[in-house]
C-alpha positions in Angstrom: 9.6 100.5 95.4 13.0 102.2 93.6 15.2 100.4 92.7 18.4 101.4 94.2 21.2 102.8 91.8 24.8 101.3 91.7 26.9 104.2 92.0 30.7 103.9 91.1 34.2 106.3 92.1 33.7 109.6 90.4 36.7 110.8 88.3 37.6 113.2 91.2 37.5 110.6 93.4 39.7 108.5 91.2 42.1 111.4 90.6 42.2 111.8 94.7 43.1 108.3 94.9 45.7 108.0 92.6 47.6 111.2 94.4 47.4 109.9 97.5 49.2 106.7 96.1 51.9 108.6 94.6 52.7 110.3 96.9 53.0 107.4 99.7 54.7 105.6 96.9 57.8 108.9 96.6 57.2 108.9 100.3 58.1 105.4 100.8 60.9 105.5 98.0 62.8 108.5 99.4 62.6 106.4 103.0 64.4 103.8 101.0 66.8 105.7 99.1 68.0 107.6 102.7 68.1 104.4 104.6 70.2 102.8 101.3 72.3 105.6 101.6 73.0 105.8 104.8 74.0 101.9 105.0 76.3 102.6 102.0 78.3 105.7 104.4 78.2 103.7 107.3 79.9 100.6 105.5 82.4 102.8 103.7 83.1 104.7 107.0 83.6 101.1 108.4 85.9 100.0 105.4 88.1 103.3 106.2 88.5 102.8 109.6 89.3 98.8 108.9 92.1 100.2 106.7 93.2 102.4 109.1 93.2 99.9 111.8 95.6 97.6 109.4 97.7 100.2 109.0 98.4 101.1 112.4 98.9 97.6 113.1 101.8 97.2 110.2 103.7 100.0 111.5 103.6 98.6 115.1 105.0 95.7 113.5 107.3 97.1 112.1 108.4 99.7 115.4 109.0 96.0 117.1 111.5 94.3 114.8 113.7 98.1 114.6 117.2 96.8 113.6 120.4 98.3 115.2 122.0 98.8 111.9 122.8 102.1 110.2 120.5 103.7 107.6 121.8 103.8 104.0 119.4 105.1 101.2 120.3 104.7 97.3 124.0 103.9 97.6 124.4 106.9 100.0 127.3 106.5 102.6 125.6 104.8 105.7 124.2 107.5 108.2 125.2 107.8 111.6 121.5 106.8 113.0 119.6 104.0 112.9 116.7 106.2 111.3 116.9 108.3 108.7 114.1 110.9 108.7 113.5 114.3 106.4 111.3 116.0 104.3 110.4 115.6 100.7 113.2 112.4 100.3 112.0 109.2 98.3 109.5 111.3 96.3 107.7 112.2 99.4 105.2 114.7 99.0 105.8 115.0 103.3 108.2 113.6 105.8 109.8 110.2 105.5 111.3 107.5 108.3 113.9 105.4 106.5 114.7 102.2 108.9 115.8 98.6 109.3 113.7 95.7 110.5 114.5 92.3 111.9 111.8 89.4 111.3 111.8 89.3 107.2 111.1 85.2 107.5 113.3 83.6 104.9 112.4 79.8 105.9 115.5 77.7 105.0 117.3 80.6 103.5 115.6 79.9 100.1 115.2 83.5 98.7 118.2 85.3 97.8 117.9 88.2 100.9 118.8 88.6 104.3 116.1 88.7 107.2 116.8 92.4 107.6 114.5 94.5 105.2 115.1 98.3 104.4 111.7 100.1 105.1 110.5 103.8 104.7 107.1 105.3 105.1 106.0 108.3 103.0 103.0 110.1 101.4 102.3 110.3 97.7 99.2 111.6 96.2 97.7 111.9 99.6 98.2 108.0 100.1 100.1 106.6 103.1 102.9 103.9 101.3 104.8 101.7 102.7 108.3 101.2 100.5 110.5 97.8 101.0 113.5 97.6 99.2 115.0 93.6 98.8 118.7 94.2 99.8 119.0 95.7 103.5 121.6 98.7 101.7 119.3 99.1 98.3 121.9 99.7 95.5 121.1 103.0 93.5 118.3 102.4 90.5 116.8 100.0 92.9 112.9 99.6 92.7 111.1 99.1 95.9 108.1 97.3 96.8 105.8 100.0 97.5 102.1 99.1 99.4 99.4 101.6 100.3 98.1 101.8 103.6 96.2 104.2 104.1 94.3 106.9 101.5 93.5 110.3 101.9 96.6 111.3 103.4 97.4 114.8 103.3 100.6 114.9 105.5 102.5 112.7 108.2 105.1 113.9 111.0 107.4 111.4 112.9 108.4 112.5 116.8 111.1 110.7 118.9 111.5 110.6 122.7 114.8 111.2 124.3 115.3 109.6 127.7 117.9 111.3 128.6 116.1 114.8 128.0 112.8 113.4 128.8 111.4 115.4 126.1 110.0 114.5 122.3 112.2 116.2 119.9 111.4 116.6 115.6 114.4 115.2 114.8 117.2 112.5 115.8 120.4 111.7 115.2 121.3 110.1 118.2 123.5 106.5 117.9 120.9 104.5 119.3 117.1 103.8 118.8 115.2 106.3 120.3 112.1 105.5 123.5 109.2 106.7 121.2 108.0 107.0 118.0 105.3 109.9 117.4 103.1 109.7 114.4 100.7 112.1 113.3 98.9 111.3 110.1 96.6 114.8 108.7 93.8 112.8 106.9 90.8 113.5 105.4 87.9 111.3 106.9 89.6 111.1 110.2 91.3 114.5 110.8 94.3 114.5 113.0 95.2 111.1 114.1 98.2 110.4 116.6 99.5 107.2 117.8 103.1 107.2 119.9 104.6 103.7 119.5 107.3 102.5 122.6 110.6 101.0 121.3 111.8 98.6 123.0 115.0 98.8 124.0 115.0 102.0 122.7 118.1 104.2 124.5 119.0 101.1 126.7 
């Protein structure tokens, strides 16, 4: 009888084997890397959109508490509108709405301000800000409170509806508060976004 000979992996055989590991093992890394990845886009596409949604929600805020009280910017004589709205004013790098708001709680009158607070929205370094000033007619050499909304920002444009003309017009300079607030905000994760805001009261 012959004995029967143990016969182990040949080196090919190991060199095979070690390939085929490799390979699953890049195989199954890259899986993980793209599925890593893609959780880190979808969670920074969710932060964006989070921010945006804040944003929107500030301004509508804001739109609600619009104070019948004339616009005055740095000292200037008061305007004859209760927004003031231009291009490239307050270090804008677009368009800017200048306004007063009702609603700035002072519990008790304990700060030193009134409840009216001087806004204005502008973009700076492709950032949305909002600027608050503490006095309701900010004094020249003033510094605001300034708060970022929203980034990546290229360019904003304000609309306002006119009842009476039933039509949205780029500019007012009407006496009273207008129907409708257009913004459109050029960004860069979002494109074009547009949101029209009712005022209420607006034109009554």
């Amino acid at each position: 009888m012959h004995a029967r000979i143990a016969q182990g992996f040949t080196l090919i055989e190991m060199l095979l084997a070690i390939t085929i590991f490799a390979l699953l093992g890049v195989a199954g890394f890259n899986i993980l890397s793209s599925t890593t990845t893609a959780n880190d886009i979808s969670m920074q596409h969710g932060e964006k959109l989070a921010q945006l949604q804040r944003a929107m929600l500030i301004i509508e805020r804001d739109f609600s508490q619009l104070s019948r009280r004339s616009v005055r910017i740095m000292g200037e004589a008061p305007q004859h509108s209760y927004l003031s709205h231009g291009e490239l004013i307050l270090d804008s790098d677009s368009q800017v709405l200048a306004f007063r708001r009702n609603g700035w709680t002072n519990p008790n009158n304990l700060l030193p301000r009134s409840e009216i607070q001087s806004v204005a929205y502008r973009i700076v370094e492709e950032n949305l800000e909002r600027m608050h000033f503490l006095h309701p007619d900010p004094v020249k050499g003033e510094d605001p409170k300034e708060r970022v909304l929203l980034e990546g920002v290229e360019a904003i444009e304000f609309e306002f509806y006119d009842r009476k003309t039933k039509s949205w017009v780029n500019k007012w300079q009407q006496p009273d508060l207008p129907a409708g607030i257009s913004i459109s905000l050029k960004t860069l994760d979002f494109g074009e976004i547009k949101r029209v805001f009712a005022i209420a009261g607006g034109e009554s």
